[in-house]
Phi, psi and omega in degrees: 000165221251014115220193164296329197265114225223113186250318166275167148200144155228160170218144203254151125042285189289345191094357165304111157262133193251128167246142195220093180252187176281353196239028164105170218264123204222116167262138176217159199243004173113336169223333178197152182294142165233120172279125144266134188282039173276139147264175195250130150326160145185084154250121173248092180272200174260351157259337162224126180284146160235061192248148190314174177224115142273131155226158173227104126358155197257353162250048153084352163307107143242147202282146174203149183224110193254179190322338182293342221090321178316131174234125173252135183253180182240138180265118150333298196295323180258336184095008188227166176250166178242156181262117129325328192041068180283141195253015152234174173304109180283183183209322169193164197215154165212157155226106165325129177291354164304339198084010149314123160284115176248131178222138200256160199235183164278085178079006159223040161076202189224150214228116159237138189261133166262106173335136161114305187236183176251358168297144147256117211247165190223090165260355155285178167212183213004253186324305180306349172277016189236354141357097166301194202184101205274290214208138187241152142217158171235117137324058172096236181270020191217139171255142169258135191231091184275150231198161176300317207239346172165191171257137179235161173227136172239146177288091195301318197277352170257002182066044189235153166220180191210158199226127159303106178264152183186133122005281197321317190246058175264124172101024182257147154261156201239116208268313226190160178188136181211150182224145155206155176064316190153022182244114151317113155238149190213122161296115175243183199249126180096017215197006184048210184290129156243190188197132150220157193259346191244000195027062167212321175239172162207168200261161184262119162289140191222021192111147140295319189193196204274325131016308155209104142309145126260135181258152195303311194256024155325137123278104198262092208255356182196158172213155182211142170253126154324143157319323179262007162096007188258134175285108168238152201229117222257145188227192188221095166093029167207036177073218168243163171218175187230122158252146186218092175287341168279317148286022179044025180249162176225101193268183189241131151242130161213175213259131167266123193295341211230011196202105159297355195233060099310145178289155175308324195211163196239007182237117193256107173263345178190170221231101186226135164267093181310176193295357202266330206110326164304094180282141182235137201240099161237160215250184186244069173140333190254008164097212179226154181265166173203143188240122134291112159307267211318328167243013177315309220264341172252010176323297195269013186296081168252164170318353171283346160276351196256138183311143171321294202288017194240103145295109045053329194281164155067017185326102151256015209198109177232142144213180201224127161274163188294015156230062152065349166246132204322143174229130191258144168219134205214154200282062201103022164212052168067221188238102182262114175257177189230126184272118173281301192295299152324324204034031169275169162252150163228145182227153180253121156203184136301349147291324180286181202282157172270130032246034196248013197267134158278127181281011170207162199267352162257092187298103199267345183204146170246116163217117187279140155192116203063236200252341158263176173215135191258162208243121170244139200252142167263144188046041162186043172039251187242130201223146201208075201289111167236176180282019167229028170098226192260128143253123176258176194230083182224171196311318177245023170300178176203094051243165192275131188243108182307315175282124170289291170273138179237096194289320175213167163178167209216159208240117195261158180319303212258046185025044175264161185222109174249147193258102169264106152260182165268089203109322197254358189061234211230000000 
């Protein structure tokens, strides 16, 4: 990646994830990087932010708002971004799902594109047009606007907006807004959370109780509400924290020196959940970080956790069965599964007693589907787990599987099940 410093993240259409730093634009595919030569703004005070923009659209259109000012779309067909010739300083942009282009600026309020047409719509009016604008979202029929001066919310269908007032924040700037089920959250940058439920005022978040806290004086640069309902909050010199409003809980991740699997850096500028779930975190200085849910709780799972006989290492193969529990495949040392709700182990090889025995201890593929799981082996064809053990496939099995190795494989909607091999084609 073409630095550290990481202000933006998107993932495009295709699963292409775009990173957006100050030394230029780094699209990855999962193994390797392709540079572009956009560069990113990244000034960060205690009161306001300035940072580049990636947005991807929910129809694959994207955007960049770069060190120039310059708001660029991307042409597919050529490979390049184009200049808008947006006549003022942009600051974030969304595209709505109607495909309205909304763009929010430095000191000159918010700017709407009507799909379609060549208007420009100016939607504040009097003071307020002189308004930054940090962060846009959208919701049903309503965008939330975090702003220099408050929070506002507009009504697509009556075009009216209206702006959230409160005693409490006069003279906060408001970084980030995000709403889900009918709750309002808003990032300010020094000044921590607020929420409103009524979307009409809103309150300063502190915690449930003393156990978990929110501190008050957050630089708050970024929120993300999750797939699972959880609110995470990207802050500047105090990591991330996780809100769970349903279990009333508030965890912290900051970076432990002494802990690889810690986050990396403790000035957190944005916050993105990829198509998998795998939220990516990128910092002002520490590259990016990435969390899996799903596998949080097995980060640290190696043989040092494990019975002398369960290996975990040399991991070529991961999956989760519909009753939750993990299976490692692993490069020469058979099939482990591991029961969380239990902490038992089970293991596949070639050693083991029949009907658990495998004909090869190397596992190159997983695939859960229902109550089995099928196993794919090198030199040792196909192996398919069910509660009565193992069935294999191989050249003189019966029925005959023609490939000795099976590198991957994958279960299509019209439940046919296909085989990438080794040597026999697909």
């Amino acid at each position: 990646m073409s630095q550290n410093s990481v202000v933006s993240i998107a993932q495009d259409t295709t699963g292409y994830m775009w990173f957006a730093t100050q030394d230029g634009l780094n699209k990855y595919d999962g193994r390797t990087f392709t540079y572009f030569e956009e560069f990113f703004e990244d000034i960060t005070r205690e009161d306001f932010s300035r940072l580049g923009k990636v947005h991807v659209a929910d129809n694959g259109d994207l955007f960049i708002i770069t060190a120039e000012g310059l708001l660029k779309s991307y042409n597919r067909n050529s490979g390049q971004f184009i200049n808008t010739n947006f006549a003022h300083k942009p600051s974030t942009i969304l595209k709505d799902l109607k495909g309205d282009l909304w763009i929010g600026t430095f000191g000159n309020g918010l700017y709407k594109f009507r799909k379609g047409t060549v208007d420009t719509i100016q939607v504040f009016s009097g003071n307020n047009t002189t308004s930054t604008i940090y962060d846009l979202s959208e919701q049903g029929k309503q965008i939330f606007i975090a702003a220099s001066d408050a929070v506002y919310i507009y009504n697509t269908d009556s075009e009216q907006y209206r702006k959230l007032e409160h005693s409490e924040f006069k003279g906060v700037n408001f970084s980030s807004v995000v709403s889900n089920e009918d709750i309002l959250y808003a990032g300010t940058y020094g000044h921590g959370l607020y929420i409103s439920e009524n979307s009409e005022t809103l309150k300063q978040f502190e915690g449930f109780d003393n156990q978990n806290l929110l501190p008050t004086n957050l630089n708050v640069q970024d929120l993300l509400i999750d797939r699972q309902g959880i609110l995470w909050i990207a802050t500047y010199g105090q990591g991330a924290f996780r809100i769970d409003f349903k279990n009333r809980e508030v965890l912290q991740f900051m970076t432990r020196s002494m802990d690889p699997r810690s986050i990396h850096y403790n000035d957190i500028l944005c916050i993105y959940e990829d198509h998998s779930g795998i939220l990516w975190f990128g910092s002002d200085g520490g590259g990016l970080s990435y969390y899996d849910e799903n596998l949080s709780k097995f980060s640290d799972l190696t043989n040092f956790q494990t019975p002398q006989n369960v290996n975990v290492d040399v991991a070529r193969s991961i999956a989760i069965d519909r009753e939750k529990r993990l299976w490692i495949g692993t490069s020469g040392k058979g099939l482990t599964v591991y029961n969380e709700k239990s902490k038992k182990y089970d293991t596949y090889t070639t050693s083991s007693e029949k009907p658990n025995r495998l004909f090869s201890n190397r596992v190159m593929s997983l695939l859960s589907d229902q109550n089995d799981m099928w196993v794919g082996l090198q030199d040792g064809g196909l192996a398919i787990i069910d509660k009565n053990g193992v069935r294999s496939f191989y050249p003189n099995s019966n029925p005959p599987l023609p490939a000795e190795t099976v590198w991957c494989l994958f279960k299509s909607d019209d439940d046919s099940h296909w085989l990438g091999t080794g040597g026999n084609g697909l």
